[in-house]
ROGU-147017 format. One record per residue (C-alpha): z, y, x; residue number from 1; residue in three letters. Coordinates in steps of 0.05 Angstrom, whole numbers, plus 5000, padded with zeros to 4 digits. Layout:
<rec><c3>Z</c3><c2>Y</c2><c1>X</c1><pos>NUM</pos><code>ALA</code></rec>
...
// end
This chain:
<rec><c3>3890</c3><c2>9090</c2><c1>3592</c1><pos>1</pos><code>UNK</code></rec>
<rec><c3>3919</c3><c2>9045</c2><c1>3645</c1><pos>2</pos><code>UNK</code></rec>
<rec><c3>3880</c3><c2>9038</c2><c1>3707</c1><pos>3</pos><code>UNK</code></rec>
<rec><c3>3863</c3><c2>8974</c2><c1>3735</c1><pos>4</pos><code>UNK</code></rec>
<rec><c3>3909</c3><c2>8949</c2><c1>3802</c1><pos>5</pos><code>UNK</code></rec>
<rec><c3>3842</c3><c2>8950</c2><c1>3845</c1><pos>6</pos><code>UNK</code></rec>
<rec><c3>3826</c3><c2>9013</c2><c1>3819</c1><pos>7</pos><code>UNK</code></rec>
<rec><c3>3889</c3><c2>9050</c2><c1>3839</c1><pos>8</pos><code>UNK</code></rec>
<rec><c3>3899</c3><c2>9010</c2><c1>3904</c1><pos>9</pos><code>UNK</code></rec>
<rec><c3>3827</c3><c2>9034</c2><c1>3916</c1><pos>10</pos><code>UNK</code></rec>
<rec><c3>3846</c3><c2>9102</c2><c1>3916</c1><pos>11</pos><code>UNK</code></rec>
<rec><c3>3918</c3><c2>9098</c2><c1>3956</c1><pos>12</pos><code>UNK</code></rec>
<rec><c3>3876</c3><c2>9058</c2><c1>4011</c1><pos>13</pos><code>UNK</code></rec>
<rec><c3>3820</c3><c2>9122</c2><c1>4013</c1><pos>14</pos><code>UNK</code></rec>
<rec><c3>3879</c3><c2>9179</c2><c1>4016</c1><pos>15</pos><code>UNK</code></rec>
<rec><c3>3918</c3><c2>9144</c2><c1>4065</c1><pos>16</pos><code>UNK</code></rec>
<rec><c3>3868</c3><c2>9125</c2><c1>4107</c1><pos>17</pos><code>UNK</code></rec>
<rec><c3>3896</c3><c2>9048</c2><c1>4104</c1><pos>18</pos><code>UNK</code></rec>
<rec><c3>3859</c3><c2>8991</c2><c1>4139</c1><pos>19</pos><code>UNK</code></rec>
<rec><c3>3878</c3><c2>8938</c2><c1>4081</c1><pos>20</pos><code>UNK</code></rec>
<rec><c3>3895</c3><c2>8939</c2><c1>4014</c1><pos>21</pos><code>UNK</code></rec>
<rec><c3>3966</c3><c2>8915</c2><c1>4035</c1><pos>22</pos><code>UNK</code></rec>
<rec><c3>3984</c3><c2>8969</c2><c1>4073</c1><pos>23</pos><code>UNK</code></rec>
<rec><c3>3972</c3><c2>9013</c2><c1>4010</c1><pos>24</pos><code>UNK</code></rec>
<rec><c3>3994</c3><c2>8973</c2><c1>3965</c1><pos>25</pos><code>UNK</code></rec>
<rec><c3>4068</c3><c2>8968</c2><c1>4011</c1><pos>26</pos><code>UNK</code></rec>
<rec><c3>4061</c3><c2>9045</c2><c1>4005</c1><pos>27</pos><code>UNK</code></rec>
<rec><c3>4059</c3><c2>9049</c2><c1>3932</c1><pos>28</pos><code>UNK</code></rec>
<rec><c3>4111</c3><c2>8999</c2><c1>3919</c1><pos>29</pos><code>UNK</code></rec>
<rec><c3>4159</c3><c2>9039</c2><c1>3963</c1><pos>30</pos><code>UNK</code></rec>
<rec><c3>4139</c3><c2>9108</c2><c1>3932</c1><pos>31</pos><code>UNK</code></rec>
<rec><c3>4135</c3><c2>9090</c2><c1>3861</c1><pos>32</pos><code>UNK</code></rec>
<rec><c3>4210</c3><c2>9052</c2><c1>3868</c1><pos>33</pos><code>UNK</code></rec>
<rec><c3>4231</c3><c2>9118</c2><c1>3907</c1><pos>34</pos><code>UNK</code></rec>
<rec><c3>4195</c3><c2>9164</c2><c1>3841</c1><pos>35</pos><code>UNK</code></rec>
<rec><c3>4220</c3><c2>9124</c2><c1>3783</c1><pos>36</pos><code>UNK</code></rec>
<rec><c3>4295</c3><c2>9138</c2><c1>3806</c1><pos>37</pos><code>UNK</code></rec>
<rec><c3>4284</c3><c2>9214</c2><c1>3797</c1><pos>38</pos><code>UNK</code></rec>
<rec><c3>4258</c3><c2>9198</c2><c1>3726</c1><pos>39</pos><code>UNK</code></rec>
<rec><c3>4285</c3><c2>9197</c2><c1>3666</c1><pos>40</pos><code>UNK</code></rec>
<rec><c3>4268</c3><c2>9172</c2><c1>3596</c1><pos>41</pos><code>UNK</code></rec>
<rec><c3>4199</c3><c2>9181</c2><c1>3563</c1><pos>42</pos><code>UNK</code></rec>
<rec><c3>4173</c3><c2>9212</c2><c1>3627</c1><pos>43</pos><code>UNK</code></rec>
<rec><c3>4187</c3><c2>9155</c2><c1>3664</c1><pos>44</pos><code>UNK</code></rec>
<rec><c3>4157</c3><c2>9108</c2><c1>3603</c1><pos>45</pos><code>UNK</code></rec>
<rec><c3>4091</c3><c2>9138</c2><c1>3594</c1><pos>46</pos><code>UNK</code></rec>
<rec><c3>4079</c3><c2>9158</c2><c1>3662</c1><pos>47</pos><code>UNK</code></rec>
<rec><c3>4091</c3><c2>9069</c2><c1>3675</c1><pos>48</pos><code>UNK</code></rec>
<rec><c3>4048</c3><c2>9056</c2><c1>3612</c1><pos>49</pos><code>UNK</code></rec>
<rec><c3>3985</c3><c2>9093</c2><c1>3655</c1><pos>50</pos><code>UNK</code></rec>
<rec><c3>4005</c3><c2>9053</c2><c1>3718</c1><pos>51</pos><code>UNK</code></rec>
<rec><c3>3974</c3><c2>8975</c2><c1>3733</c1><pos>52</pos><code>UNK</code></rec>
<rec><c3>4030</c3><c2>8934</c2><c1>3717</c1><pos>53</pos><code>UNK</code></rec>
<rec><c3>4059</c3><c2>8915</c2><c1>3786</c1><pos>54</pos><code>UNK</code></rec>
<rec><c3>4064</c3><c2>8986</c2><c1>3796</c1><pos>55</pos><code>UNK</code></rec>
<rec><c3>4092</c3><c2>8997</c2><c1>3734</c1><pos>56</pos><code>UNK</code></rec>
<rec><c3>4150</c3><c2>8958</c2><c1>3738</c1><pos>57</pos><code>UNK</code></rec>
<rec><c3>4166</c3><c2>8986</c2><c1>3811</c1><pos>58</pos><code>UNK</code></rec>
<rec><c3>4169</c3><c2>9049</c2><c1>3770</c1><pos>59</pos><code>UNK</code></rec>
<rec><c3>4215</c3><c2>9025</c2><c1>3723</c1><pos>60</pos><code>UNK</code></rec>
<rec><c3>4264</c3><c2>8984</c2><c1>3774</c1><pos>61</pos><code>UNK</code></rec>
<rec><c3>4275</c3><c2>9038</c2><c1>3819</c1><pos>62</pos><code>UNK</code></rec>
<rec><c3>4312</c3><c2>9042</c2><c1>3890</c1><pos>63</pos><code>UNK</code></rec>
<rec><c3>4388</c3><c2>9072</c2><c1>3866</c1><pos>64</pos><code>UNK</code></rec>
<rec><c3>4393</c3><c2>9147</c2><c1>3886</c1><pos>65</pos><code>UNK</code></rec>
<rec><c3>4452</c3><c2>9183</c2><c1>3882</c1><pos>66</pos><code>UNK</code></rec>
<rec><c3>4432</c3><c2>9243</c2><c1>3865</c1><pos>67</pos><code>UNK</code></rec>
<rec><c3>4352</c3><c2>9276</c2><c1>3860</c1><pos>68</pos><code>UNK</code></rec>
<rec><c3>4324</c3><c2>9283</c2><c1>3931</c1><pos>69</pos><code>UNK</code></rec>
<rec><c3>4293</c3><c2>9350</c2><c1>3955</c1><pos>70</pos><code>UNK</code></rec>
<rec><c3>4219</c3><c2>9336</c2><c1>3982</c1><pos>71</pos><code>UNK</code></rec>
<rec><c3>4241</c3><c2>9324</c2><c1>4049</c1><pos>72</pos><code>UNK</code></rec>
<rec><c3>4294</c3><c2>9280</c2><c1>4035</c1><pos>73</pos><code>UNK</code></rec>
<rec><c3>4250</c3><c2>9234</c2><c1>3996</c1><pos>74</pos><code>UNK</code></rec>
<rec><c3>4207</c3><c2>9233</c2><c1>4050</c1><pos>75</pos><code>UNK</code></rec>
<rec><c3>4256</c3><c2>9215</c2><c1>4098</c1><pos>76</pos><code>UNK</code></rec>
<rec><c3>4279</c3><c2>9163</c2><c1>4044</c1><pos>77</pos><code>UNK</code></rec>
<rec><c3>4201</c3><c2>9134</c2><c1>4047</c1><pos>78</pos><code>UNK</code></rec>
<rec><c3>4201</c3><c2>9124</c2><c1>4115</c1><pos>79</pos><code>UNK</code></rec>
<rec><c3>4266</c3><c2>9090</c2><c1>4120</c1><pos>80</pos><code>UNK</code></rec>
<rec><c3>4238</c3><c2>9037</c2><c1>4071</c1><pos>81</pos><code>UNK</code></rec>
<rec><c3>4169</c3><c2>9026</c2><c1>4103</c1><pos>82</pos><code>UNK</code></rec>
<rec><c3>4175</c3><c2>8994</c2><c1>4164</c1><pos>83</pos><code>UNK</code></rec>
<rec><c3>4154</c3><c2>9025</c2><c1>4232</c1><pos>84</pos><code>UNK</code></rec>
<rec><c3>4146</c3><c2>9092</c2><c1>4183</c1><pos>85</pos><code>UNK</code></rec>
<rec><c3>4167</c3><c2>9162</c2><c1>4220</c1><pos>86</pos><code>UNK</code></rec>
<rec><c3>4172</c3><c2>9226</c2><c1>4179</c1><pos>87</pos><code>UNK</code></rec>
<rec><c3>4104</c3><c2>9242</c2><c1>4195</c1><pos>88</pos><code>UNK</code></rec>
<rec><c3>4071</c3><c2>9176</c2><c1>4166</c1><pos>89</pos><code>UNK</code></rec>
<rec><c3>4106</c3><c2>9164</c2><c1>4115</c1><pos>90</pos><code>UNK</code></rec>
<rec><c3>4091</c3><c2>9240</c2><c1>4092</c1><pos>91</pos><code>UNK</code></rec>
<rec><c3>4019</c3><c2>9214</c2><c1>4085</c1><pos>92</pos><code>UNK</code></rec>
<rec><c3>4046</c3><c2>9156</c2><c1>4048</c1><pos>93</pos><code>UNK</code></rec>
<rec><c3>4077</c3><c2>9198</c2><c1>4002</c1><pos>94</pos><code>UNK</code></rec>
<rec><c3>4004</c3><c2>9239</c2><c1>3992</c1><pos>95</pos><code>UNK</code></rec>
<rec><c3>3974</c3><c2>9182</c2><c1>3985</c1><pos>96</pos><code>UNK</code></rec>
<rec><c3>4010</c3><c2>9156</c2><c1>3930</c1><pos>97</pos><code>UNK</code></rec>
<rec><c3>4028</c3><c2>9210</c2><c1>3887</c1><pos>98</pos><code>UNK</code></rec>
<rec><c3>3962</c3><c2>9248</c2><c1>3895</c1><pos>99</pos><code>UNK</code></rec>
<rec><c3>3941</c3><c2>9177</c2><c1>3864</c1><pos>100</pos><code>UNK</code></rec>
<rec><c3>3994</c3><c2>9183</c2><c1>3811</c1><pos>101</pos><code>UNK</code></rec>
<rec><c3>3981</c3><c2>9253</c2><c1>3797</c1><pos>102</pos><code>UNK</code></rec>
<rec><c3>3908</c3><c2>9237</c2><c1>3778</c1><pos>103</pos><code>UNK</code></rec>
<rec><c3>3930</c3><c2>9173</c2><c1>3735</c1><pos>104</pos><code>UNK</code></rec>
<rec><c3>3977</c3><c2>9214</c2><c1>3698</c1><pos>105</pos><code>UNK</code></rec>
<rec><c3>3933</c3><c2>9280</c2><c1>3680</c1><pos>106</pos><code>UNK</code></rec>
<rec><c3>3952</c3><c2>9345</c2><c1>3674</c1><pos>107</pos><code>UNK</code></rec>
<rec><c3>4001</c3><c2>9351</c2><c1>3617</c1><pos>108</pos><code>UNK</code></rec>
<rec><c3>4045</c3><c2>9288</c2><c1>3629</c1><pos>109</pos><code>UNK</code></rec>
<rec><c3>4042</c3><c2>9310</c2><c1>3706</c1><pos>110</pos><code>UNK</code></rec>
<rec><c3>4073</c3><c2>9382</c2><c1>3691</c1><pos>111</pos><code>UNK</code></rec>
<rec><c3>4135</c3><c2>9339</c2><c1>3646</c1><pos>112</pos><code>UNK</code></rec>
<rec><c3>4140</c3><c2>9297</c2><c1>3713</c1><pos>113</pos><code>UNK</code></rec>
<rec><c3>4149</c3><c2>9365</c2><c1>3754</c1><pos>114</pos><code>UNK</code></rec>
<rec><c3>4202</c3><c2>9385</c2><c1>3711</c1><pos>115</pos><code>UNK</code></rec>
<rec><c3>4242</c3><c2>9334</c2><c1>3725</c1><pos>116</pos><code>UNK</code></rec>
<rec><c3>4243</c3><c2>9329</c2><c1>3797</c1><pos>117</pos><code>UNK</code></rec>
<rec><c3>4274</c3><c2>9384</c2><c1>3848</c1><pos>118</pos><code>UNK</code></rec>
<rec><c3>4228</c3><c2>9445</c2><c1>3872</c1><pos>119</pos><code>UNK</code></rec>
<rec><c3>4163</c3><c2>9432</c2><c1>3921</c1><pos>120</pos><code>UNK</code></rec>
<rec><c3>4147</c3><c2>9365</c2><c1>3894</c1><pos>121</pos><code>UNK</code></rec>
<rec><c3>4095</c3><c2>9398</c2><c1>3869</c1><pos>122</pos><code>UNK</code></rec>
<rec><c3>4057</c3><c2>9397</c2><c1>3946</c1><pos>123</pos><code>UNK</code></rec>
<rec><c3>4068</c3><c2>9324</c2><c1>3941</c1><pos>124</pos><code>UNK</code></rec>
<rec><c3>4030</c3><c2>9310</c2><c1>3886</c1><pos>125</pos><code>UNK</code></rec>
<rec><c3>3980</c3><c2>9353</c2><c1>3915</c1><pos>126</pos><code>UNK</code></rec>
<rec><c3>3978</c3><c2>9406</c2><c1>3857</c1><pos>127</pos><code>UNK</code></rec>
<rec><c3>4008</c3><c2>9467</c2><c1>3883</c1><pos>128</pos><code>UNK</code></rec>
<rec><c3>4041</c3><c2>9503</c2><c1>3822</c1><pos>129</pos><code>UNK</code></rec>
<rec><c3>4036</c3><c2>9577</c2><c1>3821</c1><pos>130</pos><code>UNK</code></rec>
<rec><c3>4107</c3><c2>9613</c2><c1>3830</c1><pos>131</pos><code>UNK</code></rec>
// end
């Protein structure tokens, strides 16, 4: 089930502790763009199908990455695309967002998403894994 745009902005804004809508909604944009070039295939598909459409097609026309960024990397990566963002905020953008996307996707399609991006995304999503 797809879950309305004011729904899922809603719930960015709480987590990041935003004073508008835009400022979440910039966040997502950013993230999402940043996600959907670490994913591949069906993943990326059905993970967009669950997203409001705005955010769904910043999923599926992602920012180019070379190669998959380690956590901290795609942090840094966040907060050169957000402007006025340092490390630090732009870590809570991150939260924000995928703590969001983790509870849009559920359980199963979130442990495919895991698989397909480097180790410790996991603490980004705000689902530890066991190791």
């Amino acid at each position: 089930m797809t879950l309305r745009r004011e729904a899922f902005l809603d719930h960015v804004k709480e987590r990041g502790e935003y004073g508008t809508a835009e400022e979440a909604e910039r966040a997502a944009r950013v993230v999402l763009a940043l996600l959907g070039a670490h994913l591949i295939g069906e993943v990326r598909a059905q993970l967009a199908a669950r997203l409001p459409e705005g955010f769904a097609l910043a999923l599926l026309n992602p920012l180019q990455s070379a190669e998959p960024l380690p956590p901290e990397r795609f942090v840094r990566a966040t907060a050169a695309w957000i402007e006025g963002a340092t490390e630090q905020t732009a870590t809570w953008d991150v939260s924000a967002v995928l703590s969001t996307v983790a509870d849009t996707a559920g359980d199963d399609l979130l442990g495919q998403i895991l698989l397909q991006l480097p180790a410790g995304y996991d603490l980004l999503f705000g689902r530890p894994q066991p190791t």
